[in-house]
C-alpha positions as CSV (number, residue, x, y, z in Angstrom):
1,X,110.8,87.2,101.0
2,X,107.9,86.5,98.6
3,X,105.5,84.1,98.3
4,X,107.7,80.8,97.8
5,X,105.8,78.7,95.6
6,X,103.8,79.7,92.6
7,X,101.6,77.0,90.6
8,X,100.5,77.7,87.4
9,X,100.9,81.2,88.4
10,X,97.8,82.4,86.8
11,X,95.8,80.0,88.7
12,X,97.4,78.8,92.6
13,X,100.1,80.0,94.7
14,X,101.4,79.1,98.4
15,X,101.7,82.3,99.8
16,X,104.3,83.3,102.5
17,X,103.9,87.0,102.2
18,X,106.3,89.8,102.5
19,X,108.0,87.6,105.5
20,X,110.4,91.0,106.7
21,X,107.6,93.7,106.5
22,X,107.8,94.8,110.2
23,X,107.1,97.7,111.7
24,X,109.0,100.9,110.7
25,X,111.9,101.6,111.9
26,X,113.6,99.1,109.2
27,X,117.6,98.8,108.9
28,X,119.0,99.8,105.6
29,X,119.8,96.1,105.1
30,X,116.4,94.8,106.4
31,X,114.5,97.2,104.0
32,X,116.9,95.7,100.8
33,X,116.3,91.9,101.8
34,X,112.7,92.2,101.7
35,X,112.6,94.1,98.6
36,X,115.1,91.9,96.5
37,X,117.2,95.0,96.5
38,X,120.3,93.7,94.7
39,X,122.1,96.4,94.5
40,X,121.7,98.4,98.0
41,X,122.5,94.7,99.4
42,X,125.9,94.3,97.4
43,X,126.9,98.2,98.2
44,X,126.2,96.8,102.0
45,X,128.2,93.8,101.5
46,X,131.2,95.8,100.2
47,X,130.5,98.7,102.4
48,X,133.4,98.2,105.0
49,X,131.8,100.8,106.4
50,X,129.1,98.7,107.7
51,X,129.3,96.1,110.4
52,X,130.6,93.6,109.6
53,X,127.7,91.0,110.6
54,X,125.5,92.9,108.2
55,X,128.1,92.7,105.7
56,X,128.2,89.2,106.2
57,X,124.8,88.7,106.1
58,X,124.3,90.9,103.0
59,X,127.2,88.7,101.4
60,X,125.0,85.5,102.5
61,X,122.1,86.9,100.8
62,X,124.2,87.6,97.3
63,X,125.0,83.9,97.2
64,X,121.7,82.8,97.8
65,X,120.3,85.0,95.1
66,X,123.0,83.9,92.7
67,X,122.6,79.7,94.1
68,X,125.8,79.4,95.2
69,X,124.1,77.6,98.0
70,X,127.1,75.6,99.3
71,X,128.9,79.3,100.7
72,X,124.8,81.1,101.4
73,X,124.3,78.3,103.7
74,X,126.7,78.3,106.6
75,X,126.8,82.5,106.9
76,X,123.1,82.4,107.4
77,X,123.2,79.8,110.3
78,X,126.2,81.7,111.7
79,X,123.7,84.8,110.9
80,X,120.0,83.4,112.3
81,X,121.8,83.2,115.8
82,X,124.5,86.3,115.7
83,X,123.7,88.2,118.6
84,X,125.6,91.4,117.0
85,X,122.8,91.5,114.3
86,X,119.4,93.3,115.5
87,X,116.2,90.0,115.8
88,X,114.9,91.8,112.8
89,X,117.8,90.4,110.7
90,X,118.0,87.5,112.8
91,X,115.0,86.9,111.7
92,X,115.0,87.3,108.4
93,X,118.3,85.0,108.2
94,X,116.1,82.4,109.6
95,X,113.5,83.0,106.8
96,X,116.0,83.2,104.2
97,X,117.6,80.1,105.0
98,X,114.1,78.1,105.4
99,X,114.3,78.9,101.3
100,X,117.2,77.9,101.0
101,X,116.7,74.3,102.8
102,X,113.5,73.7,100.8
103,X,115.6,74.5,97.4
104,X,118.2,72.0,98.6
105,X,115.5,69.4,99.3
106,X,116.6,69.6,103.3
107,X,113.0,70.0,104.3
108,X,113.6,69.3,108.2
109,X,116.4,71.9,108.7
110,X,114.0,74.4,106.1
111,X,111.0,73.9,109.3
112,X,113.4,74.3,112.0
113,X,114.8,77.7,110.4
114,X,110.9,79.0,109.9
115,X,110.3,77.7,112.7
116,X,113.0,79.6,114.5
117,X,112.0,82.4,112.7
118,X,107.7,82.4,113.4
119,X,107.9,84.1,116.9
120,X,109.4,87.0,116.2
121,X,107.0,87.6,112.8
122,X,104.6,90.6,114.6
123,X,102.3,91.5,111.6
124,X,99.6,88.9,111.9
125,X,99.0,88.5,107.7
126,X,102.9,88.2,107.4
127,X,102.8,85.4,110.0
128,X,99.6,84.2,109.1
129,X,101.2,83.5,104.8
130,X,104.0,81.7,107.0
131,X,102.1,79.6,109.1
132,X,100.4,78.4,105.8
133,X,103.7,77.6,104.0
134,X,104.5,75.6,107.1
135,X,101.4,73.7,105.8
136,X,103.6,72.4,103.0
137,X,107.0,71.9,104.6
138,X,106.0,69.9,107.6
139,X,104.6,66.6,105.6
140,X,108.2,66.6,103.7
141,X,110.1,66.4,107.1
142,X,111.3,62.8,106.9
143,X,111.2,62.7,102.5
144,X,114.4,61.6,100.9
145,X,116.0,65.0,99.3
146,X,115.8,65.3,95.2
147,X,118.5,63.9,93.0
148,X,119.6,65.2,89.9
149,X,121.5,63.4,87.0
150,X,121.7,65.9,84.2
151,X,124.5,64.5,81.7
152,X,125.2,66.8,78.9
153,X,123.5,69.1,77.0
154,X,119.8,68.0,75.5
155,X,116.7,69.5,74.3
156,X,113.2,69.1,74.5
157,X,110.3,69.5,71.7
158,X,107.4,72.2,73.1
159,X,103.9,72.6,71.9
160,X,102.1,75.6,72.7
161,X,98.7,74.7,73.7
162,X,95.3,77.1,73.3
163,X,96.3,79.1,76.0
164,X,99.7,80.0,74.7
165,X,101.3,77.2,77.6
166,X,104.0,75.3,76.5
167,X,103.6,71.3,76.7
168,X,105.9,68.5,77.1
169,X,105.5,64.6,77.4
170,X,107.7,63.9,80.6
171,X,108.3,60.5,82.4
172,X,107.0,59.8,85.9
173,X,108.2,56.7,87.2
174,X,107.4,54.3,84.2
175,X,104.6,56.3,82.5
176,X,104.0,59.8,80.8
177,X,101.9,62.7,81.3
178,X,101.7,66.1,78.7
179,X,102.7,68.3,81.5
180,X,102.9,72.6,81.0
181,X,106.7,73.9,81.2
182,X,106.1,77.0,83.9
183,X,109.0,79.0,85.4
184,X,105.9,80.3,87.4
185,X,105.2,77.2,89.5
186,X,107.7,76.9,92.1
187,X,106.8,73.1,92.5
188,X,105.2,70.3,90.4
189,X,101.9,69.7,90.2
190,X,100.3,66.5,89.0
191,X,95.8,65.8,88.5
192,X,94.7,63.2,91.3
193,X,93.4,60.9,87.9
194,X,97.3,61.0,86.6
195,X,99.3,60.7,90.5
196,X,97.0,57.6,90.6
197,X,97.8,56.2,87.0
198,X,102.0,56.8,87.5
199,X,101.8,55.5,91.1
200,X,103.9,58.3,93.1
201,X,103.6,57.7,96.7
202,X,100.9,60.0,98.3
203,X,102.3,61.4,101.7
204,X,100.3,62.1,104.7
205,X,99.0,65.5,105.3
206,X,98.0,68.2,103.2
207,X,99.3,71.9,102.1
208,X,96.7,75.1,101.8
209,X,97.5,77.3,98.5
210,X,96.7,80.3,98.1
211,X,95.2,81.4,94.8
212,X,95.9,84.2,92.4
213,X,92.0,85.3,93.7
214,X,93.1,85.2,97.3
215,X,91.1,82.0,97.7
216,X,92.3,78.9,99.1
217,X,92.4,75.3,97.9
218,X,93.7,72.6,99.7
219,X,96.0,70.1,98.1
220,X,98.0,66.6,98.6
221,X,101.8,65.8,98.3
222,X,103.4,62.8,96.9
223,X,106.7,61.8,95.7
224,X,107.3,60.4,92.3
225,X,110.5,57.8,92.3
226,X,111.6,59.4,89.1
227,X,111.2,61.8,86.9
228,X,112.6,62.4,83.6
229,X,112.5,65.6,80.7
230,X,114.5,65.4,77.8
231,X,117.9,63.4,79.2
232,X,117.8,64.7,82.3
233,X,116.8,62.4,85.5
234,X,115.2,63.6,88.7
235,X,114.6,61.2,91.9
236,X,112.2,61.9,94.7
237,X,110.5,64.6,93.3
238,X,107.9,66.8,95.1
239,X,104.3,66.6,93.6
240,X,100.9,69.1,94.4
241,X,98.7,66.8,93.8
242,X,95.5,68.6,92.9
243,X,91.5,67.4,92.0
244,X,90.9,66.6,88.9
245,X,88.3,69.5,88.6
246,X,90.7,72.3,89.9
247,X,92.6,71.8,86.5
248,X,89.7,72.0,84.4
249,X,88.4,74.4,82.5
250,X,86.0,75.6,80.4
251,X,83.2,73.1,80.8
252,X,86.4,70.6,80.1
253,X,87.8,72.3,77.2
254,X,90.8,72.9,78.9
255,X,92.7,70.2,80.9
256,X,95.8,70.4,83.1
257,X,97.4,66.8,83.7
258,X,100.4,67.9,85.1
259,X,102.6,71.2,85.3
260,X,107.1,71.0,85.4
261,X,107.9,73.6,87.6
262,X,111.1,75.9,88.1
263,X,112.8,73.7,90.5
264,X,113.4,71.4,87.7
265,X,114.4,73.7,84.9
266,X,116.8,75.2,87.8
267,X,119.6,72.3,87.5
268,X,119.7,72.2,83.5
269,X,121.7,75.2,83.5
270,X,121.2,77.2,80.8
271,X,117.9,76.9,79.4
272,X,117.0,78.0,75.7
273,X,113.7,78.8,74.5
274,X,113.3,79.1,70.8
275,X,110.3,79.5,68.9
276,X,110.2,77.2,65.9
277,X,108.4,79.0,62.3
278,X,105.6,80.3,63.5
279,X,106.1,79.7,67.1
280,X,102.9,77.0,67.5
281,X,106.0,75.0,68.6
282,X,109.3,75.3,70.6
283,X,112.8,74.1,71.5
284,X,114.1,74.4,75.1
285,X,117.9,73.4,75.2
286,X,119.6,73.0,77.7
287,X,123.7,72.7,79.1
288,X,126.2,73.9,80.9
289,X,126.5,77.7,80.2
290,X,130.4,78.8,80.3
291,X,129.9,81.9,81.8
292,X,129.6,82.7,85.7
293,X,127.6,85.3,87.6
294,X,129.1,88.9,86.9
295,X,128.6,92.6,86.3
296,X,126.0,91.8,83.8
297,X,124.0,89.4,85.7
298,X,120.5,90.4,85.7
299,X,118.4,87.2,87.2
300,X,117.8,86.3,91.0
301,X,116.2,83.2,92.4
302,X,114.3,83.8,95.4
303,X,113.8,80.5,96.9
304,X,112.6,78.6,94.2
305,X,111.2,82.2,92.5
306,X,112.9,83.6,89.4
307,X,113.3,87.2,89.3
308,X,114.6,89.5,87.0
309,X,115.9,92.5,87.2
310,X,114.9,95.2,83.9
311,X,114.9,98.8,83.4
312,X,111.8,101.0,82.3
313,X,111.3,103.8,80.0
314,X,113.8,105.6,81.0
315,X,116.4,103.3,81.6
316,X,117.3,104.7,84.9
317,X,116.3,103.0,87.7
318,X,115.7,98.9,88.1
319,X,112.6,97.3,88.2
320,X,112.1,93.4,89.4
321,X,110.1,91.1,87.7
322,X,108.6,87.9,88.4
323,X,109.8,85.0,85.6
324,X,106.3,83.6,84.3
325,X,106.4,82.0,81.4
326,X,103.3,80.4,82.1
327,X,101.6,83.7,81.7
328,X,100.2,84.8,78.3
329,X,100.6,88.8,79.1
330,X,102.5,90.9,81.9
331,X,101.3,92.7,84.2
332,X,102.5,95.6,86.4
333,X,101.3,96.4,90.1
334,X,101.0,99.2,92.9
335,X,104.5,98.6,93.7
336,X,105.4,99.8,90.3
337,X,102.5,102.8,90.4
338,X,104.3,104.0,93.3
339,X,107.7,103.8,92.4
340,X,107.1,105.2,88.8
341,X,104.3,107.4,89.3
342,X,105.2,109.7,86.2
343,X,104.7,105.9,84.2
344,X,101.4,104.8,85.9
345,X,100.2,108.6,85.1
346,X,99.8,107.2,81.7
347,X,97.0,104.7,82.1
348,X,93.1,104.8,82.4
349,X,91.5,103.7,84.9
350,X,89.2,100.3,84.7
351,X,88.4,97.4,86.1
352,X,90.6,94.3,85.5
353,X,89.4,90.8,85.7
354,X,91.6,88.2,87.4
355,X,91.0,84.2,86.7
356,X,92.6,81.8,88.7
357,X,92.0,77.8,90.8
358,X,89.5,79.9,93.4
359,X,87.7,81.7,90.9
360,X,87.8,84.7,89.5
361,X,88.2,88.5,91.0
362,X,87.5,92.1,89.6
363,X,89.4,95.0,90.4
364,X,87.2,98.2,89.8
365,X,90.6,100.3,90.7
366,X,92.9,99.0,88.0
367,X,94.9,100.7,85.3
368,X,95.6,100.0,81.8
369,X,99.3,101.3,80.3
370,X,98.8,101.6,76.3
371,X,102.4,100.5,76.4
372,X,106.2,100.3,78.5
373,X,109.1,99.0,76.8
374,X,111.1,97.0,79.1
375,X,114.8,96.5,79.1
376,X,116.4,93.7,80.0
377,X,119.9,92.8,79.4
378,X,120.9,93.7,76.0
379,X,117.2,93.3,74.2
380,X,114.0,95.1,75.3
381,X,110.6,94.4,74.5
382,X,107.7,96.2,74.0
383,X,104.3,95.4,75.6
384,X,101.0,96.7,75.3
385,X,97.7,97.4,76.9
386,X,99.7,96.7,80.1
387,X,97.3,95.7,83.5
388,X,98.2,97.0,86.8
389,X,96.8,95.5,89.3
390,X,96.9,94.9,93.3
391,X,98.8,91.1,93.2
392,X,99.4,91.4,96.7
393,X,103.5,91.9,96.1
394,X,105.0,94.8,97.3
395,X,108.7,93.8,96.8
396,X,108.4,93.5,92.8
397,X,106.9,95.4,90.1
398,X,105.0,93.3,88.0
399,X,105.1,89.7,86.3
400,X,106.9,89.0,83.3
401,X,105.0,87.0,80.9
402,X,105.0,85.6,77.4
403,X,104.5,89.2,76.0
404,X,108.1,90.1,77.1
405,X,109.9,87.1,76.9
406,X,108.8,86.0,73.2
407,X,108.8,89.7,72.2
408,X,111.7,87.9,69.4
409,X,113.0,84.9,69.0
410,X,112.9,83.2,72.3
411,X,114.9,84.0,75.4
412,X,117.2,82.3,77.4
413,X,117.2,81.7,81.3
414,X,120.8,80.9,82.3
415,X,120.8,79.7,86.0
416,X,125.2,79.5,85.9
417,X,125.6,82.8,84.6
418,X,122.1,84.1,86.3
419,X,121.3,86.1,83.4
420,X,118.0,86.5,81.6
421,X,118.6,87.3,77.4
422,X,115.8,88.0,75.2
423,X,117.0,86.4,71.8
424,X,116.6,88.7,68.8
């Protein structure tokens, strides 16, 4: 598991680590589930070979990644306490269902599954990212679980703002807010000035995030009665609630109201991004998609984390990428370096700067690709003076930002289908 929530991914995230990195010896299966391994996973799964609680389990894990949520859930409870499955992959059932819970809004059975699965965490950074997730869980225990009222299909006007984020007015309760559109932020996020102004109800306790600088900044919850974008309707929605000063920037040049994060783009379906003339503004559509996770399915959600899966160079071997459309530029990191060594070989050495809500942090031992096409479904995209940089995630390559996604005309994140497709 990776970290489960990030906010404005260039600035905050709530870190829970790489949750199975135990010790070595690792299962086949226990090594795959930590690294998002799709494909070693479904070989397991239809392996009959295997035993058969691991191909259950592996099964599990498919349908979580693919949000069929309603057949994930009940093989990883039946998993979490099957004693014919190591506590390793107990374990990590336990962990995996906590994410599913929270992404079905069931936020007392997503503590009792972490909960269950805490004591048998051994590395003390692992359990230590866990512990601070817990942080935000526990104050959602007795909140009523989100509703969602899509209707048909609809669209939404985007403006892209100085730093290349794409704003929307959205409703809370009976005001608005510009808020930033970020597949990156795995919840919402609204300024302490604007929660205030649009009444949502501040809960008791508070969550630590983790930042993209390894810092931490401490932050409120709330819930807003209703939410609306475009003609879609959300009820009891999950806010961050953050100081007005740790969204803004540049001496105030730069403020962040409020940020729409992935958990409601999730339930529109297919969602359409397409830049408009010269892409200063956008459209997102969105609707049911008529097609159904298959052979050609290249998207996973973690939790409440997109990932996609893309090929490098060579077009051999899968990489898996990070969805951040809230990020300008992509990055790669020493996951990658160690995987495509032949790649990384490529860049210079120098050190990268990295902004973000606790500050900023330089990495003298950074590289710089001149360039990696990426290939992802049936488009690729080219990207240039490429980071790579230590971001503290061993089980994915990189982040996939603006560079990739907008590479032509737009792209298209369908969550039915769970496909990513760069539009030409």
């Amino acid at each position: 598991m990776k970290p489960l929530f990030w906010i404005f991914a260039t600035m905050l995230t709530i870190s829970a680590g790489c949750a199975h990195a135990q010790p070595q010896p690792q299962s086949n299966l226990e090594a795959a589930l930590r690294d998002n391994d799709f494909a070693v996973v479904q070989a397991v799964a239809a392996d009959r070979g295997q035993p058969r609680a691991e191909r259950a389990l592996a099964a599990a894990a498919i349908d979580y990644w693919q949000l069929r949520d309603d057949g994930a859930g009940p093989a990883l409870v039946h998993a979490s306490v099957d004693p014919s499955l190591s506590a390793d992959l107990r374990r990590d059932a336990s962990i995996i269902l906590s994410d599913l819970r929270l992404r079905q809004s069931r936020y007392a059975e997503s503590l009792a599954a972490l909960d269950a699965a805490l004591p048998n965490v051994s590395d003390p950074a692992v359990r230590a990212d866990l512990q601070q997730t817990r942080t935000f869980i526990a104050p959602l225990v007795n909140a009523p679980a989100m509703q969602v009222r899509v209707g048909g299909p609809g669209s939404v006007a985007l403006t892209r703002d100085a730093t290349s984020h794409m704003r929307a007015q959205i409703g809370v309760n009976n005001g608005t807010v510009d808020a930033i559109v970020d597949t990156g932020s795995g919840v919402s996020t609204l300024s302490l000035s604007n929660a205030r102004r649009l009444g949502v109800h501040m809960l008791t306790g508070q969550a630590s995030i983790g930042t993209a600088t390894s810092a931490a900044v401490t932050t409120g919850l709330a819930i807003a009665d209703k939410v609306t974008f475009g003609g879609a309707e959300f009820r009891n929605v999950i806010f961050l609630v953050m100081p007005d000063e740790a969204l803004t920037f540049a001496s105030g040049a730069y403020v962040v109201h409020a940020i729409i994060g992935l958990p409601l783009l999730m339930p529109l379906g297919r969602v359409e991004y397409t830049k408009v003339g010269d892409g200063a503004t956008e459209t997102l559509r969105y609707g049911p998609s008529p097609n159904r996770p298959g052979a050609n399915s290249n998207l996973l959600a973690d939790g409440v984390e997109a990932v996609a899966l893309a090929r490098a160079d060579d077009g051999s071997r899968t990489l898996r990428f990070f969805i951040d459309n809230g990020a300008p530029h992509s990055h790669l990191n020493r996951r990658f370096v160690a995987d495509f060594p032949e790649i990384a070989a490529t860049g210079q050495h120098q050190a990268v700067t990295t902004t973000g809500g606790g500050g900023s942090e330089t990495q003298q031992d950074a590289l710089r690709l001149p360039s990696i096409t990426l290939h992802i479904g049936d488009g690729s995209a080219l990207i240039t003076d490429v980071p790579v940089i230590d971001d503290h995630h061993a089980a994915r390559h990189g982040d996939i930002g603006l560079d990739a996604l907008e590479a032509g005309a737009g792209y298209v994140l369908d969550f039915q289908a769970m496909r990513l497709e760069l539009l030409r």
